[in-house]
C-alpha positions in Angstrom: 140.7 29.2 171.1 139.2 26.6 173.8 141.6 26.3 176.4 139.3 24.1 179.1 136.3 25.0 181.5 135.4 28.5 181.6 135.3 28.4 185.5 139.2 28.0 186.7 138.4 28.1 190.4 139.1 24.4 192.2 136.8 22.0 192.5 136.0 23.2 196.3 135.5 27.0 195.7 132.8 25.9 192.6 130.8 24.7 195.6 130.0 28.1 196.8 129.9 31.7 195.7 128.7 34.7 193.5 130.1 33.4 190.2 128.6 29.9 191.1 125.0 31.0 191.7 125.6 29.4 194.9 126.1 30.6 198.3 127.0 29.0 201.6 124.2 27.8 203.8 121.8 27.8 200.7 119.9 25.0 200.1 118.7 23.9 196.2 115.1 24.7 195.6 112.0 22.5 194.8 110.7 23.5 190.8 107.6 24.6 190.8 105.0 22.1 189.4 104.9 23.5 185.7 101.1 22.6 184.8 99.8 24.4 188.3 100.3 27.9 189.5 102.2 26.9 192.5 99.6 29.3 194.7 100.7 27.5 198.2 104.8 27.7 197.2 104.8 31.3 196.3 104.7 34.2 197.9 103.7 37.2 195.6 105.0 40.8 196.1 103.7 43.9 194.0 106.4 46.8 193.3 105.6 50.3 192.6 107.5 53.0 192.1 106.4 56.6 193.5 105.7 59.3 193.2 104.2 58.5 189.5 104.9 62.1 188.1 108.7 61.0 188.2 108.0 58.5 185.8 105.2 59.5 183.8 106.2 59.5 180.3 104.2 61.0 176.8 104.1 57.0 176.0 103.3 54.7 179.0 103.2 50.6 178.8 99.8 49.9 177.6 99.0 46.4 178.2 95.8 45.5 175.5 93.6 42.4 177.2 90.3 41.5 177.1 89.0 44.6 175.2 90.9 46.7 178.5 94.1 48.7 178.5 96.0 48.4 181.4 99.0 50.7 182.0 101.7 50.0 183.7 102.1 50.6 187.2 105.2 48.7 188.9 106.5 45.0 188.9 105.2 41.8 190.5 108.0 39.3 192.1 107.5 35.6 193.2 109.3 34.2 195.9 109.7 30.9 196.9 109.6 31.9 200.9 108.1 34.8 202.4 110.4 38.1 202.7 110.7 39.5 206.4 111.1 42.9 208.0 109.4 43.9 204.6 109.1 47.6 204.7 108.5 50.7 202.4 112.0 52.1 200.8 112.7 55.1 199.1 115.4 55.3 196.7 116.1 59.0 194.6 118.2 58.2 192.1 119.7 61.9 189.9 119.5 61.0 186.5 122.1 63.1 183.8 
């Protein structure tokens, strides 16, 4: 049964907040240029996750390119300004 907009919330709490996407102070940002790879608008950060023998498995990712396998080895993330007071972070997370 359709009984209206999905979103009940008045017209000036959709402006802001976690179910909007939106959050005070933010400002919307610029696309990227989709025929260019954006390489002075990105920033580019590389993930890993250590130690490896945690997360060693019997069947890695195996990436097949260019007659190479490649396994894999962490996560890349784009952003569209630079991160600050980047550091290294250690999680342990008890699995079971």
């Amino acid at each position: 049964m359709n009984d209206g907009p999905l979103c009940k919330c008045s017209a000036k709490a959709r402006r802001t907040g976690i179910r909007h996407g939106i959050y005070p102070g933010e400002e919307p940002i610029k696309p990227c240029r989709p025929m260019s790879n954006n390489a002075g608008r990105l920033f580019h950060y590389r993930i890993t996750v250590s130690p490896p023998t945690n997360f060693l498995t019997d069947r890695p990712t195996v990436i097949e390119y260019d007659d190479h396998e490649y396994i894999f080895e962490g996560f890349s993330m784009f952003s569209h300004a630079p991160l600050t007071n980047v550091s290294t972070l250690s999680f342990i997370f008890r699995l079971g």
